[in-house]
VMD Tcl script that draws the C-alpha trace (Angstrom):
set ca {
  {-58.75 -12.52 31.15}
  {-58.83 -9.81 33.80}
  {-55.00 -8.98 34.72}
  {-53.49 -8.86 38.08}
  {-51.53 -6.02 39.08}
  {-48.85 -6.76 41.37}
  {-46.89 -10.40 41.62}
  {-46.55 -12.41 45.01}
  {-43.50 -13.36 46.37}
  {-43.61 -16.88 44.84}
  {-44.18 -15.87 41.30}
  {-41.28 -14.95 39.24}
  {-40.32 -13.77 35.91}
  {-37.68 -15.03 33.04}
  {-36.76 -13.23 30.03}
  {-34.33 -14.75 27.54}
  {-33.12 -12.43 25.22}
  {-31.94 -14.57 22.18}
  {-30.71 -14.11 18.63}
  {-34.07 -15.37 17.04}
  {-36.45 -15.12 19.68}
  {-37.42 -13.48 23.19}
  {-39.06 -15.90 25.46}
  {-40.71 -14.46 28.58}
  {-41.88 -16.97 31.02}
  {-44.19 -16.32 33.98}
  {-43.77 -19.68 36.90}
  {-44.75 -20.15 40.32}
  {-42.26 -21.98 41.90}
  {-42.73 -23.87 45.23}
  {-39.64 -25.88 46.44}
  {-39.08 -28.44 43.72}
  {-42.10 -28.07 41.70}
  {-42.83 -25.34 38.96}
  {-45.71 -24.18 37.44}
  {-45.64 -21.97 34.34}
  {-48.39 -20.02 34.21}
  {-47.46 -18.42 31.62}
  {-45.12 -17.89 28.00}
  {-45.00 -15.28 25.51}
  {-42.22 -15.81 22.72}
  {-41.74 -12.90 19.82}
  {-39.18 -13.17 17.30}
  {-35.75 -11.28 17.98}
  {-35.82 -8.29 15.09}
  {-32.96 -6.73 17.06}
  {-30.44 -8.82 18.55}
  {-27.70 -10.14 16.79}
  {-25.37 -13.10 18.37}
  {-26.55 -11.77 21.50}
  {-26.16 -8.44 21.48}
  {-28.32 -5.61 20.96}
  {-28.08 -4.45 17.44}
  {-31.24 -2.05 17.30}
  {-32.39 -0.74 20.48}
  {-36.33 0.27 19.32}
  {-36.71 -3.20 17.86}
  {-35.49 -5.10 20.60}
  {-38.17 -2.84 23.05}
  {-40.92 -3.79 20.74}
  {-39.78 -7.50 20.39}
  {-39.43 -7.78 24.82}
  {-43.23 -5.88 25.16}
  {-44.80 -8.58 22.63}
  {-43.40 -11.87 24.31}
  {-44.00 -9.55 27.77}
  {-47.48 -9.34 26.36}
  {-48.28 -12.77 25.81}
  {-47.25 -13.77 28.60}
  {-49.16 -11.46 30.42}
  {-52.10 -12.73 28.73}
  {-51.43 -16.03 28.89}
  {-50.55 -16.29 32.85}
  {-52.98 -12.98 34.11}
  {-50.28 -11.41 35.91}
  {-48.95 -7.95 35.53}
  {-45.78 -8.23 34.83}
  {-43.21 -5.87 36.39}
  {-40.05 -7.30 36.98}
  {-37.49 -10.16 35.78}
  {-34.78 -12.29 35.60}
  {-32.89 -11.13 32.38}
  {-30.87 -13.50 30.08}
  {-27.69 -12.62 28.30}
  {-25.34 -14.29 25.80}
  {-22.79 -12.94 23.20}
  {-19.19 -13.98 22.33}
  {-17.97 -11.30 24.71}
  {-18.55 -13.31 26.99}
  {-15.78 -14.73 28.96}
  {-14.55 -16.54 32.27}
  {-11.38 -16.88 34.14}
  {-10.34 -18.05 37.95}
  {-10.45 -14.96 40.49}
  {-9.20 -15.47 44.35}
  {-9.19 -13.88 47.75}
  {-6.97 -14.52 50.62}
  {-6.91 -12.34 54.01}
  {-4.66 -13.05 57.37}
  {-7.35 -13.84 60.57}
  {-4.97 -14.80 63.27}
  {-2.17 -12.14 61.86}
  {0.44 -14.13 63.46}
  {-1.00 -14.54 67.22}
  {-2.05 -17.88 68.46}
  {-5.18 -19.02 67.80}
  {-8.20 -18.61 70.14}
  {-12.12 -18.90 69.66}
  {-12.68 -15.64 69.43}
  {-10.25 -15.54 66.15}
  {-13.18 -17.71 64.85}
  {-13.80 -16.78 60.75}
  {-17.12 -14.48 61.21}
  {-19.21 -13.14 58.34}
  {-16.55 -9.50 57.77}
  {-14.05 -12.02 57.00}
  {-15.83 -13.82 54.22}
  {-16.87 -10.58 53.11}
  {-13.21 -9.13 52.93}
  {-12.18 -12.45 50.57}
  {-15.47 -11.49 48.43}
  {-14.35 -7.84 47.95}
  {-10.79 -8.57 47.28}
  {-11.47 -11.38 44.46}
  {-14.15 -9.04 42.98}
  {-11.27 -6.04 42.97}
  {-9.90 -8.17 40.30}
  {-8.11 -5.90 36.97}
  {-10.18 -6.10 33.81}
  {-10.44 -3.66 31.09}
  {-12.40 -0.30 31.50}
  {-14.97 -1.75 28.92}
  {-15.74 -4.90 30.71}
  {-17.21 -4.94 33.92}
  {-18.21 -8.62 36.41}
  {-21.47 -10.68 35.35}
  {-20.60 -13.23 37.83}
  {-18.50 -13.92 40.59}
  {-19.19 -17.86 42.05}
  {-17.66 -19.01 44.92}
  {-16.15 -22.79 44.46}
  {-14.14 -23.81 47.41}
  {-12.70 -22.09 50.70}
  {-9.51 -22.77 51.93}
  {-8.32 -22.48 55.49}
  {-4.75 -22.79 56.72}
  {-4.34 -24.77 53.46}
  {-7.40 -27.26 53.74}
  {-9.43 -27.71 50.32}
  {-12.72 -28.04 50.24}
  {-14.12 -25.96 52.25}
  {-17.65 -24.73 51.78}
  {-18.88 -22.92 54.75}
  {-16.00 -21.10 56.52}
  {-18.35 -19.20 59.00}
  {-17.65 -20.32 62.64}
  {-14.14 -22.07 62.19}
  {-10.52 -20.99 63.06}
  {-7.79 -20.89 61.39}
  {-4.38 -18.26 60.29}
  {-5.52 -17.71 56.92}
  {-8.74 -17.47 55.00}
  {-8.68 -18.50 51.02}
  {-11.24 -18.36 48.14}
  {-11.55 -19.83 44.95}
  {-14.11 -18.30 42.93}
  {-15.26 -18.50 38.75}
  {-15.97 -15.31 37.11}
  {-17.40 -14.50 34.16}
  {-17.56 -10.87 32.53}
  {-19.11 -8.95 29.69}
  {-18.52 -5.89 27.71}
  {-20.43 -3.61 29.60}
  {-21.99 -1.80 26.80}
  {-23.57 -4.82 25.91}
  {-24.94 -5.47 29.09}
  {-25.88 -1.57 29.20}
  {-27.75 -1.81 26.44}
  {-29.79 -5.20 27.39}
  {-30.74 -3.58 30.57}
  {-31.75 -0.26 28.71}
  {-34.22 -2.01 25.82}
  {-35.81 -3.93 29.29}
  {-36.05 -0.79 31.13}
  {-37.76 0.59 27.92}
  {-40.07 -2.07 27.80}
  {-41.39 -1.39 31.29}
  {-39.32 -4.32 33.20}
  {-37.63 -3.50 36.20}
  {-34.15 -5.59 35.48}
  {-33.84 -7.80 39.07}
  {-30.47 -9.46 37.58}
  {-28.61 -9.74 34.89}
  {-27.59 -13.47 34.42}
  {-25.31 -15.85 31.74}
  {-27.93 -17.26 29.70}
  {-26.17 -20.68 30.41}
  {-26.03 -20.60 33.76}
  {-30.14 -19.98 33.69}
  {-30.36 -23.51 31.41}
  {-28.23 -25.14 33.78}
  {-30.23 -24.19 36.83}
  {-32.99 -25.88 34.45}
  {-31.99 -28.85 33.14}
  {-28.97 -30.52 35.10}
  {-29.50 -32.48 38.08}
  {-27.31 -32.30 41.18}
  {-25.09 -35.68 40.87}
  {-24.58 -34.81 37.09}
  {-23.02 -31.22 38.68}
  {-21.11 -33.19 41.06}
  {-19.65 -35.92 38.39}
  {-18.76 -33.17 35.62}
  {-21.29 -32.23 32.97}
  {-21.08 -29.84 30.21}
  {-23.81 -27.78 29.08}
  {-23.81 -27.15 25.72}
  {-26.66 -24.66 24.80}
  {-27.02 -24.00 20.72}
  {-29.46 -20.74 20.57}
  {-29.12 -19.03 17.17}
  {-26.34 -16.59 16.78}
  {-24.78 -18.51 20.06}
  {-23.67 -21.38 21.27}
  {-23.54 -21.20 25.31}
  {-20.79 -23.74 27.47}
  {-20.81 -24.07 31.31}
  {-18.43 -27.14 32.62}
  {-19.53 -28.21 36.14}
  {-17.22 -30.81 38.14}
  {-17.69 -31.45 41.61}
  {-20.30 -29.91 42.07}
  {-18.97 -26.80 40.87}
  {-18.41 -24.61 37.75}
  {-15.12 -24.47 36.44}
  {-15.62 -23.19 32.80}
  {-17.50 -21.06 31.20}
  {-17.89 -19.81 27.45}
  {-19.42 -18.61 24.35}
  {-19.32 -19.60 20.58}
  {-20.51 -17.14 17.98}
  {-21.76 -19.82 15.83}
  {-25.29 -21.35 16.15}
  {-28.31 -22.38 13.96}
  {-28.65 -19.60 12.35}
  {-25.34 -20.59 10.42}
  {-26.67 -23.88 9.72}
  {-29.29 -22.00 7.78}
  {-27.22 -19.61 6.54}
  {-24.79 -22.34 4.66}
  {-27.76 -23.95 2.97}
  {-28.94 -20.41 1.50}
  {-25.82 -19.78 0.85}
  {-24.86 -22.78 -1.00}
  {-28.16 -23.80 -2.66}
  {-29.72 -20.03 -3.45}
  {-32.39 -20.45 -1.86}
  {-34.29 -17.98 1.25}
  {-33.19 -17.95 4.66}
  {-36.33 -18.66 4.95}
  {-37.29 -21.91 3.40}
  {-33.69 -23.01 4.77}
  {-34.66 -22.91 8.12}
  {-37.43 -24.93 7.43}
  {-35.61 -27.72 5.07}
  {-33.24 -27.42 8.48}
  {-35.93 -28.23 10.37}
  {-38.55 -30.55 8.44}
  {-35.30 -32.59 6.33}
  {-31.88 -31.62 8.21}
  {-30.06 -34.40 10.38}
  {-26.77 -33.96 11.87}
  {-25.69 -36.98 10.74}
  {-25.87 -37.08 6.95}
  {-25.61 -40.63 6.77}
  {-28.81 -41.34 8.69}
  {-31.02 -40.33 6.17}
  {-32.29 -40.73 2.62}
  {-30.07 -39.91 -0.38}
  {-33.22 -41.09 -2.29}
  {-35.34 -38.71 -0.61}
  {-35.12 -35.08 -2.94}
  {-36.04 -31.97 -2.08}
  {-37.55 -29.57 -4.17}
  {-35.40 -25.91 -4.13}
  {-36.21 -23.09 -5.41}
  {-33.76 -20.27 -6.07}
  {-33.91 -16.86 -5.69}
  {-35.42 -14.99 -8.86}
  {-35.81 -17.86 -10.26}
  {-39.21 -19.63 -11.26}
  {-37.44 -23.23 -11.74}
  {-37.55 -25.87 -9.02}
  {-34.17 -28.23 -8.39}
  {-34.03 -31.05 -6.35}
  {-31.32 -32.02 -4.03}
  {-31.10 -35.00 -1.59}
  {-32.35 -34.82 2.00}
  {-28.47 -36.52 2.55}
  {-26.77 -33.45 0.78}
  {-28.82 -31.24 2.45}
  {-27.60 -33.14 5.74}
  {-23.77 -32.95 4.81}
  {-23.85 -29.43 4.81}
  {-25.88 -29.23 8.58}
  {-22.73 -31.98 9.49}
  {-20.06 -29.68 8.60}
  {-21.61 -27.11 10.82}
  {-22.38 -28.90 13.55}
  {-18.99 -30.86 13.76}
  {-17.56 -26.94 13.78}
  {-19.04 -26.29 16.69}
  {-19.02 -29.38 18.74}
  {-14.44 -29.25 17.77}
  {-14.68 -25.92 19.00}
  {-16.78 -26.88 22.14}
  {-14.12 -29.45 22.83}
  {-11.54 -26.65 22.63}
  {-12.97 -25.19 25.58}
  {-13.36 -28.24 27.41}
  {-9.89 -28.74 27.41}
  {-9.22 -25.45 28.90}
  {-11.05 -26.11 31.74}
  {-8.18 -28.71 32.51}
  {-10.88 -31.10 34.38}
  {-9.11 -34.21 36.04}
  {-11.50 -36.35 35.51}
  {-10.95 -39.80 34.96}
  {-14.33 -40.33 33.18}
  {-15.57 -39.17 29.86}
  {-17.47 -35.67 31.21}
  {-21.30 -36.20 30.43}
  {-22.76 -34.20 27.14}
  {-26.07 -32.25 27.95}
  {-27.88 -30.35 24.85}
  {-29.84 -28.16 25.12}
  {-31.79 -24.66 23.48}
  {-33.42 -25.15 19.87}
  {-30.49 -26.74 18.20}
  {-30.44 -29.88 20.06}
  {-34.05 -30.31 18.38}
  {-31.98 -30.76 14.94}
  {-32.58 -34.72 14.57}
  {-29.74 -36.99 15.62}
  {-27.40 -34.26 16.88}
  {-27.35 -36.50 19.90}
  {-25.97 -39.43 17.80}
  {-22.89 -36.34 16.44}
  {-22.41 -35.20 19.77}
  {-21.88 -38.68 21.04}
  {-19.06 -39.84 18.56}
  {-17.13 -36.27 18.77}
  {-17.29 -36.12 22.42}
  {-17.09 -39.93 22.84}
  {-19.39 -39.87 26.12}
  {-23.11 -40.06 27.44}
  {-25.16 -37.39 25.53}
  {-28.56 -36.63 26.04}
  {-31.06 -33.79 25.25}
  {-31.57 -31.27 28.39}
  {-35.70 -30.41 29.38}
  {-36.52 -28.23 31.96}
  {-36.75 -30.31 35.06}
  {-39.20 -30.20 38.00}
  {-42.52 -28.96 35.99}
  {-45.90 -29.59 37.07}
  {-47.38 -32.70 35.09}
  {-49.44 -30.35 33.21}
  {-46.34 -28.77 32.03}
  {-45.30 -31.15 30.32}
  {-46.13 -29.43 26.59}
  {-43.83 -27.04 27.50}
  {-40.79 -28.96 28.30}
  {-38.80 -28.23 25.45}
  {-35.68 -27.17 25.04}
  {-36.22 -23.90 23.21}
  {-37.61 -23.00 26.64}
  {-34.85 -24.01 28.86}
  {-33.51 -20.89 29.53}
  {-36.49 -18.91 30.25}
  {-37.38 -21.63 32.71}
  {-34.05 -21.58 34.11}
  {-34.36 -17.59 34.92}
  {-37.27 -17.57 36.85}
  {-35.75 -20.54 38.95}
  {-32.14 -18.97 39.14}
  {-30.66 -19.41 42.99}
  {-30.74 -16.14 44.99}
  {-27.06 -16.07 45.74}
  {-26.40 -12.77 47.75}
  {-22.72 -12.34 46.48}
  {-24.18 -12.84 42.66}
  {-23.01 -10.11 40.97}
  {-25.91 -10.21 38.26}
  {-28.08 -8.29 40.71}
  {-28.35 -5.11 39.62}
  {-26.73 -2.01 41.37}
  {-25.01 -4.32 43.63}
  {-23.62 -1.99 46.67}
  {-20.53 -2.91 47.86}
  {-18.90 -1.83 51.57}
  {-15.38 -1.84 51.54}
  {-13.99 -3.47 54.52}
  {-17.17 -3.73 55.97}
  {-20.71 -5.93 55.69}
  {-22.81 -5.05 52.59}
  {-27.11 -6.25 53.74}
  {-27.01 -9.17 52.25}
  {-24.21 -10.96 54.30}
  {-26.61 -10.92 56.95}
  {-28.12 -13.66 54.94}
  {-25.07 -15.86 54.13}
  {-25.28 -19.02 56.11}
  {-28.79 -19.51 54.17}
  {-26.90 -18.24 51.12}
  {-24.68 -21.26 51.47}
  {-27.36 -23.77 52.14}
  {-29.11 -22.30 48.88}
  {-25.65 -22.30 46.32}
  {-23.93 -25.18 47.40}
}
mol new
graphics top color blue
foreach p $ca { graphics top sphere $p radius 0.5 }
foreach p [lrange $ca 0 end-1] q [lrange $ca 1 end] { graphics top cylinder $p $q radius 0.2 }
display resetview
C-alpha cells in the first residue's frame, strides 16, 4: 500500500508507551464517531514500570509499532499524542485567586474578561514543586466568584474576587525528558505529553458515569493507572507500581518455571478468583533446567493471581479514600488495559470495592471497529481522541505570558464548551 505523506486535520495519532508493549494507533475522528485506520503494537524491550530504562531500545520498539501502523492505515505518520505512566506520578489540589473589583464598587465594565482567567491560570500553575519535577497537567474543576461554587465559565460576569480550583498532576521530569527524547528519535514530533489514564478515560467512560463518580482503574504491566472523576470532574489521580507483569512474575517465581510460559498459564488458566475454577483441572509445569514435568491445579495456580490482584485492588482503595469523595453512593468500578482481560477480575473487583464493576472498551468506534475494541487498546484510542484543552499543560513547549494573554486564550470560551 502506497503511503501518504502528510495527515489532514481530522486524522490523529496515539502512542502508548507501556511496560510490555507500544501501541500506536492511527483514527479519524469525526464528532462522536472514530475510525481506526490503523494499529501497530511492538513489544516494550525498554521501558520498565513506565519509564524509560534503555533509550535505543525504546526508539526501535516506537519505529516498529510506528511502522505497522503506517502500513496498516497508509498514512505517514509524523506526529502524536504521547502516553505516559510510572509511579512518579503524582496529583495534588493547586488554586488561583486574583482581586477584579480591588475594593471599588462594582460596574459592567469590572466584568471577569479573558486576562483575568488567565492571571488565576498562571498563579495556580506558579505552584512550588521540586526542581526535578515539573507540571503534566493542570485541570480546571470549578470557578469561584465572590464565594459562589460551581462556576464553570467565569468569562462575562462580575464579581470582587475571582477563584480557581484546579487538579494537577506532575512527573519527574527526567522521565518525561526521556519519553519525549526516544519519540523524537523515532521521527515523531511529540504534540503532548499526556497521563496515560487520563487518555483511557477520554476512551472508555461516558459523561453521566464522570458526573456520578467513577474510578478508572487501568492495570498495564509494570503499572496500574487511577483517575477518580465526581461531578463531572477529576479529583484524584494516581499510580501503582504493581501490574501483570507481577502476576507473572509470582508464578515463575514460586513454581520455577519461565516468565514466559507464566504469562501464558496467566492467560490460558489464571482467574482472579481462585475459587471459580477447577482444582481438578492440572497443569503441566516445567521447571527451569529441568527435563521433568509437575502438575499443579488450575485453582493453585489461581490463588497465587488472587493474592496479587487483591494487592492491588487494597491499594487502589487506599487512594480512593484520599480523594475524600462525598459521595453517598458506592463510586462505580471501571477496568480497563490488559489486566482486566484476566477472567473474573470483574467478579474480585466487585466484592473488594463492593460496587458496580464493569470492563472499560473504547467507546464511539465505527461498527467495523468493533475487533478492535479491546481493552489493551484503550489508551491508544484514548490519545488520539484526547480534548484539546488550551490551558493543558501536556502540550509541549507551552509559552506562558506573565500577566498577560498567552494565543491560546483567544480560544477559551470554545475551550470551555470542549472540557467541561
Amino acid at each position: 500500500m502506497k503511503i501518504k505523506n502528510t495527515l489532514s486535520n481530522n486524522i490523529c495519532v496515539g502512542i502508548d508507551i507501556g511496560t510490555t508493549k507500544i501501541c500506536c494507533v492511527v483514527g479519524e475522528v469525526d464528532l462522536d464517531n472514530i475510525e481506526i485506520l490503523g494499529i501497530g503494537v511492538s513489544n516494550s524491550n525498554g521501558v520498565k514500570k513506565g519509564s524509560v530504562i534503555d533509550i535505543d531500545k525504546t526508539i526501535n520498539s516506537i519505529e516498529d509499532a510506528v511502522n505497522k501502523a503506517e502500513k496498516m492505515s497508509g498514512k505517514k505518520i509524523s506526529e502524536a499524542t504521547v502516553g505516559i505512566s510510572g509511579d512518579h506520578i503524582s496529583s495534588m489540589s493547586a488554586q488561583g485567586a486574583i482581586a477584579i473589583s480591588k475594593g471599588q464598587p462594582i460596574s459592567d465594565e469590572e466584568e471577569i474578561s479573558k486576562l483575568e482567567v488567565e492571571q488565576v491560570l498562571n498563579q495556580a500553575r506558579s505552584v512550588s514543586l521540586p526542581s526535578d519535577r515539573q507540571i503534566l497537567h493542570l485541570i480546571p474543576q470549578e470557578f469561584v466568584i465572590d464565594q459562589q461554587h460551581g462556576i464553570k465559565n467565569p468569562i462575562g460576569m462580575v464579581g470582587r474576587r475571582l477563584e480557581a480550583n484546579f487538579h494537577l498532576i506532575s512527573c519527574d521530569t527526567s522521565a518525561s525528558k526521556n519519553i519525549k527524547k526516544c519519540v523524537e528519535e523515532a521521527g515523531i514530533k511529540p504534540l503532548r505529553i499526556v497521563y496515560q489514564s487520563l487518555g483511557s478515560a477520554a476512551s472508555v467512560l461516558e459523561k453521566h458515569e464522570k458526573d456520578l463518580g467513577v474510578v478508572l482503574i487501568d492495570i498495564g504491566g509494570g503499572t496500574t493507572d487511577i483517575c477518580i472523576f465526581f461531578e463531572g470532574e477529576v479529583r484524584h489521580s494516581a499510580v501503582i507500581g504493581l501490574g501483570g507483569n507481577n502476576i507473572s512474575n509470582d508464578i515463575a517465581a514460586i513454581t520455577q518455571i519461565s516468565k514466559y510460559e507464566a504469562e501464558l498459564i496467566k492467560r490460558n488458566y489464571g482467574s482472579a478468583k481462585a475459587n471459580m475454577v477447577s482444582d481438578e483441572l492440572n497443569i503441566e509445569l516445567k521447571s527451569k533446567g529441568d527435563e521433568k514435568y509437575r502438575k499443579e491445579s488450575e485453582r493453585q495456580i489461581s490463588n497465587y493471581i488472587e493474592a496479587r490482584m487483591t494487592e492491588i485492588f487494597n491499594m487502589v482503595n487506599n487512594e480512593i479514600q484520599k480523594a475524600n469523595i462525598k459521595s453517598p453512593y458506592p463510586l462505580k468500578i471501571v477496568l480497563t488495559g490488559g489486566g482486566s482481560l484476566l477472567k473474573n477480575s470483574s467478579i474480585l473487583a466487585q466484592e473488594i470495592f463492593n460496587s458496580k464493576v464493569k470492563i472499560g472498551i473504547p467507546k464511539g468506534l465505527n461498527k467495523l471497529d468493533e475487533i478492535k475494541s479491546s481493552p489493551i487498546y484503550s489508551t491508544g484510542i484514548g490519545l488520539i481522541n484526547y480534548p484539546e484543552l488550551v490551558f493543558d499543560d501536556s502540550k509541549i513547549n507551552r509559552k506562558i505570558v506573565p500577566n498577560g494573554i498567552s494565543k491560546g486564550v483567544t480560544n477559551i470560551i470554545e475551550w470551555f464548551k470542549e472540557f467541561f
